[in-house]
Residue frames as qw, qx, qy, qz and C-alpha x, y, z in Angstrom:
[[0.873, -0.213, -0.159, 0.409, 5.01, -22.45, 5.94],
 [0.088, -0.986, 0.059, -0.125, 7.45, -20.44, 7.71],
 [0.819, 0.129, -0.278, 0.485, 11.28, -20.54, 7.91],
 [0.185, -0.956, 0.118, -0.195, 12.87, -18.33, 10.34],
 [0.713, -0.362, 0.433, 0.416, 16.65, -20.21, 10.49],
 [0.244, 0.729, -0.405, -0.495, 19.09, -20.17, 8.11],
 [0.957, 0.228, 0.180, 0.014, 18.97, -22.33, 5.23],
 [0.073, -0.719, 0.636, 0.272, 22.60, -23.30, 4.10],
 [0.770, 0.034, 0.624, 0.130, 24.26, -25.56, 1.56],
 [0.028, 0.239, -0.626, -0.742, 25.07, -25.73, -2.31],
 [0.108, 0.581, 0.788, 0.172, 21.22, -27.23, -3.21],
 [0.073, -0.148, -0.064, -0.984, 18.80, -24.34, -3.77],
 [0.409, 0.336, 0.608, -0.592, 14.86, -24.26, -3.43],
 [0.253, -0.245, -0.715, -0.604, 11.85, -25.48, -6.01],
 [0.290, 0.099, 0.409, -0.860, 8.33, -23.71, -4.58],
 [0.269, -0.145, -0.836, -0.456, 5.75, -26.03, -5.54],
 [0.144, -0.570, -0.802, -0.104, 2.16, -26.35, -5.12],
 [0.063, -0.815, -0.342, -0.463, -0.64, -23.33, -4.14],
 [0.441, -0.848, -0.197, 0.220, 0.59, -22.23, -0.62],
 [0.218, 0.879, -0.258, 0.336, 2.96, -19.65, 0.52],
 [0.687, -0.149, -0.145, 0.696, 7.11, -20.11, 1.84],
 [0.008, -0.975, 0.125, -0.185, 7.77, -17.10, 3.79],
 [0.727, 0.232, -0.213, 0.610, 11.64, -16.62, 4.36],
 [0.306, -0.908, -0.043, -0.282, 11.62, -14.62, 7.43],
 [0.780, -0.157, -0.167, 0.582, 15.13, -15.00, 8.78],
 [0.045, -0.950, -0.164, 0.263, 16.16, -11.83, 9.62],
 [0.204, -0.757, 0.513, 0.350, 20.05, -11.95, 8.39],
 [0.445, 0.572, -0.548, -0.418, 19.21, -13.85, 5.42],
 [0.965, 0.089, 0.135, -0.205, 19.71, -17.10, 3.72],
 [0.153, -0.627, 0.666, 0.374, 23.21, -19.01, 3.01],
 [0.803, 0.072, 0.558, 0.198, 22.25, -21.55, 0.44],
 [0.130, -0.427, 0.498, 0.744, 24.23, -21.07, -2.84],
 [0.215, 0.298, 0.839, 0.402, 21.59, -22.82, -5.45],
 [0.223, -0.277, -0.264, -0.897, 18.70, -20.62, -7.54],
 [0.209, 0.222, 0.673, -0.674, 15.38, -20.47, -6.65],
 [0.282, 0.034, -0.577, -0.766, 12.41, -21.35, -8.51],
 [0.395, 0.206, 0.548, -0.708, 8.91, -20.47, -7.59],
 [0.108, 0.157, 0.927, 0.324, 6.96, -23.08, -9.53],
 [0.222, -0.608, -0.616, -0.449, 3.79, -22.10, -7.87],
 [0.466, -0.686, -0.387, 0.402, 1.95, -20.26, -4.66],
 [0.255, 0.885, -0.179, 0.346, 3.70, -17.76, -3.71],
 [0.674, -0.023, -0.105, 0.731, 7.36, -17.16, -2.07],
 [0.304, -0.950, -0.015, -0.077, 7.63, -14.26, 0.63],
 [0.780, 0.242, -0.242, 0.524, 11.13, -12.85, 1.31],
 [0.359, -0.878, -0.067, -0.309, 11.16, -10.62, 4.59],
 [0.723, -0.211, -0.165, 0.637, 14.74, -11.01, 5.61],
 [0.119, 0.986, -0.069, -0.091, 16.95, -7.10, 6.16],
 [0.094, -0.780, 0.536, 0.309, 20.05, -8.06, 5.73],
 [0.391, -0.341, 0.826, 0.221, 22.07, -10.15, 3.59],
 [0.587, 0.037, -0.427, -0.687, 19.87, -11.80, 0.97],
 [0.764, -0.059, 0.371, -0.525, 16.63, -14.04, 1.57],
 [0.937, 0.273, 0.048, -0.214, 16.92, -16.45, -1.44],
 [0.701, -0.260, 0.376, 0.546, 21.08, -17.09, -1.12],
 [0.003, -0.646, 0.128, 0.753, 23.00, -16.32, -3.95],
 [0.327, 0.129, 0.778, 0.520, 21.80, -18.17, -6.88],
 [0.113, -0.108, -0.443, -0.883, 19.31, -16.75, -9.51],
 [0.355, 0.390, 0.565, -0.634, 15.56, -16.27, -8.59],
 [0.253, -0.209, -0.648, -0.687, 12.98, -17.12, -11.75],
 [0.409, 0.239, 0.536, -0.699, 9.50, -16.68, -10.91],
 [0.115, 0.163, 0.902, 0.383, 6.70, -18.80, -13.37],
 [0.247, -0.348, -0.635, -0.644, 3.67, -18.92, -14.56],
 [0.687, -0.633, -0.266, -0.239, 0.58, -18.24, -11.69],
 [0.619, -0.361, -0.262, 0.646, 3.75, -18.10, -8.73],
 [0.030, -0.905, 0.149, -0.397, 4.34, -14.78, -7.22],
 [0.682, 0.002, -0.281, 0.675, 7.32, -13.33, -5.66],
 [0.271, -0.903, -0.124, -0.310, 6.86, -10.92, -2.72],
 [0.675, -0.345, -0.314, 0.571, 8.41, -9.98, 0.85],
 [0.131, 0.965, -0.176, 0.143, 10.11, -6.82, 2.10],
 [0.643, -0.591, 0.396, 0.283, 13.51, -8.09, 2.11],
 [0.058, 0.786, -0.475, -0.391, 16.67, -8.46, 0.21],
 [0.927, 0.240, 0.203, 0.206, 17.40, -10.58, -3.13],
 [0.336, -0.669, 0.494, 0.442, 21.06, -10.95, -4.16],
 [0.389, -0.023, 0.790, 0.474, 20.59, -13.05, -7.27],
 [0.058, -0.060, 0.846, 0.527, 19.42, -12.38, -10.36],
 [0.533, 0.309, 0.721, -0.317, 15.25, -12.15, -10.41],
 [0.118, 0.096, -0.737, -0.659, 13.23, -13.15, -13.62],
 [0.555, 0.277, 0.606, -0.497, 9.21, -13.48, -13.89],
 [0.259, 0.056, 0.908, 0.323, 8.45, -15.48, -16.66],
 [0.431, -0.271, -0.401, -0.762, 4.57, -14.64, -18.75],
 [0.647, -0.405, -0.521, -0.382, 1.95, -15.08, -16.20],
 [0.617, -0.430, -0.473, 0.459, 3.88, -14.80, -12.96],
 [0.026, -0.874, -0.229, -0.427, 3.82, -12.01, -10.71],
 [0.550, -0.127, -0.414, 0.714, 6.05, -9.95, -8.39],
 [0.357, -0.840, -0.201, -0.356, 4.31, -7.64, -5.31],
 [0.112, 0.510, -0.344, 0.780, 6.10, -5.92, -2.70],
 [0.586, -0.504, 0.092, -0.628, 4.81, -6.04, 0.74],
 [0.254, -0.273, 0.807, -0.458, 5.78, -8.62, 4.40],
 [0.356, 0.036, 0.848, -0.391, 2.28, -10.21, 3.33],
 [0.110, -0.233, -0.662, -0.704, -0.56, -11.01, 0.78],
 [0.017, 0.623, 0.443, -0.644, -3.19, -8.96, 3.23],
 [0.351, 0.745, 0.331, 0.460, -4.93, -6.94, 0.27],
 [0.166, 0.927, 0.133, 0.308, -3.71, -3.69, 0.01],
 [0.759, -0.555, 0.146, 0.307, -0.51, -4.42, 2.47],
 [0.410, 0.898, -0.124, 0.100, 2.45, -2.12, 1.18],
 [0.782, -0.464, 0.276, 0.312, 6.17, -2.82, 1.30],
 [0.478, 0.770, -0.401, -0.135, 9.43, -2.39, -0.60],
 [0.949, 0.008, 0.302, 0.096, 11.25, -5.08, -1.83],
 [0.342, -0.789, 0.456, 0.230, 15.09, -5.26, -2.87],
 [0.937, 0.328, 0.056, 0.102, 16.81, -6.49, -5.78],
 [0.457, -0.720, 0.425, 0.304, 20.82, -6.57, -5.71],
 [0.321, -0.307, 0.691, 0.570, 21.54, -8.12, -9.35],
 [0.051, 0.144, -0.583, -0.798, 18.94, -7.06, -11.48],
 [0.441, 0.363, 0.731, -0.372, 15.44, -7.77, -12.35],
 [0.128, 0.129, -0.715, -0.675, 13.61, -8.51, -15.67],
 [0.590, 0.397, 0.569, -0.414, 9.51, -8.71, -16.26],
 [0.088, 0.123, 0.719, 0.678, 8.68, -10.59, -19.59],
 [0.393, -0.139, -0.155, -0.896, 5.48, -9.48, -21.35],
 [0.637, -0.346, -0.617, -0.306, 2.77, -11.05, -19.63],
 [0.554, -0.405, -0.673, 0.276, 3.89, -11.39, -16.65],
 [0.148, -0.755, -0.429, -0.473, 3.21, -8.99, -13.96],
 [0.124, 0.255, -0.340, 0.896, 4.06, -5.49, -11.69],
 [0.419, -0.696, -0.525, -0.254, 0.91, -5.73, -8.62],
 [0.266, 0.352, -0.148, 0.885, 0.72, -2.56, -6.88],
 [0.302, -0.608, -0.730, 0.073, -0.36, -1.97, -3.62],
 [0.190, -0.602, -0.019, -0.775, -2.02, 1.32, -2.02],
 [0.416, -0.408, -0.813, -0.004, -2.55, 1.44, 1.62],
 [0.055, 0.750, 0.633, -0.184, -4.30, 4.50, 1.77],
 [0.555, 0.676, 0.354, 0.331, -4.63, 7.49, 0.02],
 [0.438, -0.687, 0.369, 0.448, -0.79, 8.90, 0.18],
 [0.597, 0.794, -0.050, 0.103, 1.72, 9.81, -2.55],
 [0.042, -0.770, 0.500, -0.394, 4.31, 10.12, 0.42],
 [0.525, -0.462, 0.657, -0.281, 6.44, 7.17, 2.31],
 [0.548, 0.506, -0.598, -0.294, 7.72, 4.68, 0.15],
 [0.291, -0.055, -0.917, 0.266, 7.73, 0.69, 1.39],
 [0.049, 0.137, 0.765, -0.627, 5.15, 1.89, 4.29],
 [0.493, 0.410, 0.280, -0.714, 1.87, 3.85, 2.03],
 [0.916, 0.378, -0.035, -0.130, 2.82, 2.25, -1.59],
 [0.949, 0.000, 0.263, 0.176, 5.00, -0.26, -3.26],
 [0.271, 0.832, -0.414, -0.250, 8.46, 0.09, -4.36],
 [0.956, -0.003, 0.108, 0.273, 10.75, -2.09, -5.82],
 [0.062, -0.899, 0.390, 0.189, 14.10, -0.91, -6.05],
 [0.893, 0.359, -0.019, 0.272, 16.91, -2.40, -8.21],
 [0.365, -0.848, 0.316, 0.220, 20.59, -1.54, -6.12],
 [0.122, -0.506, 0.678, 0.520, 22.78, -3.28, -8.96],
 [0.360, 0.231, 0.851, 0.304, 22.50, -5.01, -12.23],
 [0.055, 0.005, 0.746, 0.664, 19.99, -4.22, -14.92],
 [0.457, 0.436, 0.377, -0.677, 16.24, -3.02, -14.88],
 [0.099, 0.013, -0.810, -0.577, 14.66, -5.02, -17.88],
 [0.435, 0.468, 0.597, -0.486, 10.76, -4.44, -18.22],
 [0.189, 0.270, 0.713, 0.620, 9.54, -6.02, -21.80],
 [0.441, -0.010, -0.014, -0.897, 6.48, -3.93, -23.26],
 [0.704, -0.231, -0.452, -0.498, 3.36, -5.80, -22.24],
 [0.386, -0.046, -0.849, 0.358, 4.00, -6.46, -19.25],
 [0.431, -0.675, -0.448, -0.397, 0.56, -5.92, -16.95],
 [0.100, 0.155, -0.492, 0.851, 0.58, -3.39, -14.11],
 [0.407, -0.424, -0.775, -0.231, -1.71, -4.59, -11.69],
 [0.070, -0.387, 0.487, -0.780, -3.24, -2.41, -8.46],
 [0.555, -0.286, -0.757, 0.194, -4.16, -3.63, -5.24],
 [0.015, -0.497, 0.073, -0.864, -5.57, -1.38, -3.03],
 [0.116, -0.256, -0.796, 0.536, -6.66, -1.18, 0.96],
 [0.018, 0.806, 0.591, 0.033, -10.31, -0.85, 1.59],
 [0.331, -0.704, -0.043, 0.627, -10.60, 3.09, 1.62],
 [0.377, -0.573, 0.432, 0.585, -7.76, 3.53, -1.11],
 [0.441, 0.239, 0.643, 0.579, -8.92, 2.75, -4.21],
 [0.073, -0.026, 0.076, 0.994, -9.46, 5.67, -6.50],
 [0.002, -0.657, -0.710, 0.254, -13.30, 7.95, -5.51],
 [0.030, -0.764, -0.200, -0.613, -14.53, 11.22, -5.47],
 [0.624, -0.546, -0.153, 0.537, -12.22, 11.42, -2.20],
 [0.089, -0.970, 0.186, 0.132, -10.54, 15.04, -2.31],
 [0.561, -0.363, 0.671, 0.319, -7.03, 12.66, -2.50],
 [0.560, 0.374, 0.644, 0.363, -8.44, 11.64, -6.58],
 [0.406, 0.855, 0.322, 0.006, -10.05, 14.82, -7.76],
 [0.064, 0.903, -0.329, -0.271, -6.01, 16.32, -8.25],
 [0.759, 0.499, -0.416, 0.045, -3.23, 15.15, -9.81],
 [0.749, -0.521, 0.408, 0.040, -1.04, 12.63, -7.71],
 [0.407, 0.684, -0.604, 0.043, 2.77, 11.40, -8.60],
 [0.806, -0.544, 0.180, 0.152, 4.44, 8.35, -6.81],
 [0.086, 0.882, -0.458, -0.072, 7.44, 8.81, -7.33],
 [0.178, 0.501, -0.846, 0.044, 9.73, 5.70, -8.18],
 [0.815, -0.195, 0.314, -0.446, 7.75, 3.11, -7.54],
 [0.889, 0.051, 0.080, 0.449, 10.45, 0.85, -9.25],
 [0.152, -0.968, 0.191, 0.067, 13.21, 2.65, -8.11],
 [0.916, 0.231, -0.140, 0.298, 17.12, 1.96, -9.87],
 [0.518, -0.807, 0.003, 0.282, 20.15, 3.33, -7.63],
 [0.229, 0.826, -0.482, -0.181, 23.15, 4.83, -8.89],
 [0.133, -0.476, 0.803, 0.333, 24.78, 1.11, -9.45],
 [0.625, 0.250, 0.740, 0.006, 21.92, -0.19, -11.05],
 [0.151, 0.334, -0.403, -0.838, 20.86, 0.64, -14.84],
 [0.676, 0.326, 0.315, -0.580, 18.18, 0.65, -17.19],
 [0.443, -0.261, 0.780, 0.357, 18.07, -1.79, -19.87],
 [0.043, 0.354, 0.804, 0.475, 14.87, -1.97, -21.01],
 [0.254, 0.338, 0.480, -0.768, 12.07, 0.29, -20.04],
 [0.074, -0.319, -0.836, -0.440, 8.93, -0.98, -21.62],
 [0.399, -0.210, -0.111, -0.886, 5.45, 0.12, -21.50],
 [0.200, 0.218, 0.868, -0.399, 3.17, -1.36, -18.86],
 [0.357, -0.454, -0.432, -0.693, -0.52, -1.94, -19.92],
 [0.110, 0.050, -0.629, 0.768, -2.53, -0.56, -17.87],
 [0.092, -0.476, -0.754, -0.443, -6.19, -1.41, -17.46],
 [0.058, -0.082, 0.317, -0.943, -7.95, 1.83, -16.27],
 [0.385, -0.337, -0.752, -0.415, -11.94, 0.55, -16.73],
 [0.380, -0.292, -0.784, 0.395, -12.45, 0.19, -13.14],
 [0.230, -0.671, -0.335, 0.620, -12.60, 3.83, -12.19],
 [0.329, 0.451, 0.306, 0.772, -12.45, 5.75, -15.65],
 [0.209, -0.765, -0.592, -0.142, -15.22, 7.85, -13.86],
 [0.342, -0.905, 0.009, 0.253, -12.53, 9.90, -11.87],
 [0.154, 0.846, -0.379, -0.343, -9.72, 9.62, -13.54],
 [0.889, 0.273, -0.296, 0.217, -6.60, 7.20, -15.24],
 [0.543, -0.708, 0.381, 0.242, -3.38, 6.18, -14.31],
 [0.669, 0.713, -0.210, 0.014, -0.36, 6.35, -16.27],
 [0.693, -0.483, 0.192, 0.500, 3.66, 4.80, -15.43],
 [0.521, 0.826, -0.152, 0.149, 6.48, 6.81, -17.10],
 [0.847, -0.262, 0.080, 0.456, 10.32, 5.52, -17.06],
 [0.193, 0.826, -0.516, 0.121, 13.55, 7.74, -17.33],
 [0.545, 0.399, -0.661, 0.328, 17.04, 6.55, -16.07],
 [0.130, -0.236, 0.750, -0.604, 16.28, 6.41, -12.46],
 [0.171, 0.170, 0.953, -0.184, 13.03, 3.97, -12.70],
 [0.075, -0.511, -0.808, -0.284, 9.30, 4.10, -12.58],
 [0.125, 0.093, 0.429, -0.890, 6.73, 6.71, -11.75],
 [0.008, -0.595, -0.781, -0.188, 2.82, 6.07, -11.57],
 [0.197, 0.139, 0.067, -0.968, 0.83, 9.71, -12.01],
 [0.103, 0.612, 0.757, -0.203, -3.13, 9.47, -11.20],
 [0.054, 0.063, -0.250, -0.965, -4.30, 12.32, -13.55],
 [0.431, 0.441, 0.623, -0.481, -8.24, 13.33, -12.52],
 [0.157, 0.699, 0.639, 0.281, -11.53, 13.36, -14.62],
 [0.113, 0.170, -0.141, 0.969, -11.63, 17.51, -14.91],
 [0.170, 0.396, 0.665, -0.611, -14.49, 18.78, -12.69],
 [0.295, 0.739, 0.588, 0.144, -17.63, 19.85, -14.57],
 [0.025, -0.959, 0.125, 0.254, -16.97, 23.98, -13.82],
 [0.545, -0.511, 0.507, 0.429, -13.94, 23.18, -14.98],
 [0.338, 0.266, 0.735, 0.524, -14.22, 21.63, -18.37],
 [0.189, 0.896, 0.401, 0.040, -17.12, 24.35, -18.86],
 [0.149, -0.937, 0.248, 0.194, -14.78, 27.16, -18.29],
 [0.535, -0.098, 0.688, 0.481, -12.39, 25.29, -20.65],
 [0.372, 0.495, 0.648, 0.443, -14.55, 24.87, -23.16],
 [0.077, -0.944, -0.285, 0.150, -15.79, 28.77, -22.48],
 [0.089, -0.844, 0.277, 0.450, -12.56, 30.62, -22.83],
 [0.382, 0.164, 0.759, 0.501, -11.76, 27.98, -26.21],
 [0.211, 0.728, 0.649, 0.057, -15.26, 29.43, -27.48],
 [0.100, 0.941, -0.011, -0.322, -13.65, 33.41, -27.24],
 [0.436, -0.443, 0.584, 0.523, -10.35, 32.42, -28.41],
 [0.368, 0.267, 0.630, 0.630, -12.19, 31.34, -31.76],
 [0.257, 0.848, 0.462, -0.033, -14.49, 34.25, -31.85],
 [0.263, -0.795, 0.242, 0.490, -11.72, 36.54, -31.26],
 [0.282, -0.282, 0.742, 0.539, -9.88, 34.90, -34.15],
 [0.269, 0.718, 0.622, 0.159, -13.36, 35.30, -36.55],
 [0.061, -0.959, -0.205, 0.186, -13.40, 38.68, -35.83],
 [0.463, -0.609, 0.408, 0.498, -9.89, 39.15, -36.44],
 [0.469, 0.250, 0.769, 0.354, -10.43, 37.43, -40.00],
 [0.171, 0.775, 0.600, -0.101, -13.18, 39.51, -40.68],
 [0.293, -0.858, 0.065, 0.417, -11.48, 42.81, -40.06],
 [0.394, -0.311, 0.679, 0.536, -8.58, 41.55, -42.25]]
């Protein structure tokens, strides 16, 4: 189901059952009550104003919370519920999504990260950001950083994998937001160990994800080669002594 009016009133919204409520006004929603995404999922693709009005956004168990548009209240994802960037749930469909009074992932519940194609460059359009313009950045440890990736994009023995790659902010906190918590995402690398891992690291301005390769064979040889003089040198040195 699609809305593309404005909803208005003091009631709010309860998202129930498997499908998806996209909120595609462009200039936003006026109702004043919270929002709570029971199940399905709940798109928010408004640009101005906010999509979900101005009450508090909680996101449950199995419900995701997506869109590229603007929340004004308050969001919260509960264990087991998940919150993706991006206009659609198209696999590997990239977007950046707005929070205006904070945002808080408990452990379990989940950060799903899309790629759509193999870039490091153009936030909202190649990968996901989330961005946090006021309030409080609160990310418990254990919460599960999931990736989603367009055909193509997921990590190979593409030239794009075999260096090191940065995104930069990919939860991103503006000069009136702040960190509160910055937990550790797990991150399950299994998939692709073969080329390389990903890692997230937080400071005061947000998230970054860094793709750090498998070293080439020549490589690691010529490692392990110029280790191999370093101790002979230092035998010899002994010896002498």
């Amino acid at each position: 189901l699609t809305i593309a009016n404005d909803i208005r009133g003091t009631g709010g919204i309860n998202k129930n059952g498997p499908g998806t409520l996209v909120l595609s006004n462009p200039d936003g929603n006026g109702y004043l009550g919270p929002t709570l995404i029971n199940d399905g999922a709940l798109l928010v693709n408004n640009t101005s104003f906010t999509g979900t009005g101005a009450g508090a956004v909680t996101v449950t168990d199995n419900a995701l919370l997506g869109g590229s548009g603007i929340i004004e209240g308050s969001v919260e994802l509960d264990a087991g519920a998940t919150i993706s960037p991006g206009a659609s749930l198209v696999t590997g469909t990239s977007g950046q999504l707005r929070t205006q009074n904070g945002l808080s992932l408990l452990a379990d519940s989940t950060f799903k990260w899309s790629l759509s194609l193999e870039s490091a460059a153009n936030p909202g359009v190649d990968f996901d950001r989330l961005i946090v313009d006021n309030g409080n950045l609160s990310i418990t440890s254990g919460a599960d950083f999931e990736f989603d990736f367009a055909s193509g994009a997921e990590p190979s023995a593409d030239a794009f994998w075999t260096v090191p790659q940065t995104w930069a902010d990919i939860i991103q906190i503006t000069s009136l937001g702040s960190l509160e918590t910055g937990g550790a995402f797990d991150i399950d690398n299994s998939a692709w160990v073969e080329f390389g891992s990903f890692s997230a690291s937080v400071d005061p301005s947000g998230y970054d994800l860094t793709w750090t390769p498998v070293p080439e064979p020549g490589t690691a040889i010529t490692l392990l080669g110029g280790l191999s003089v370093l101790l002979g040198m230092q035998r010899f040195r002994r010896r002498r002594v």
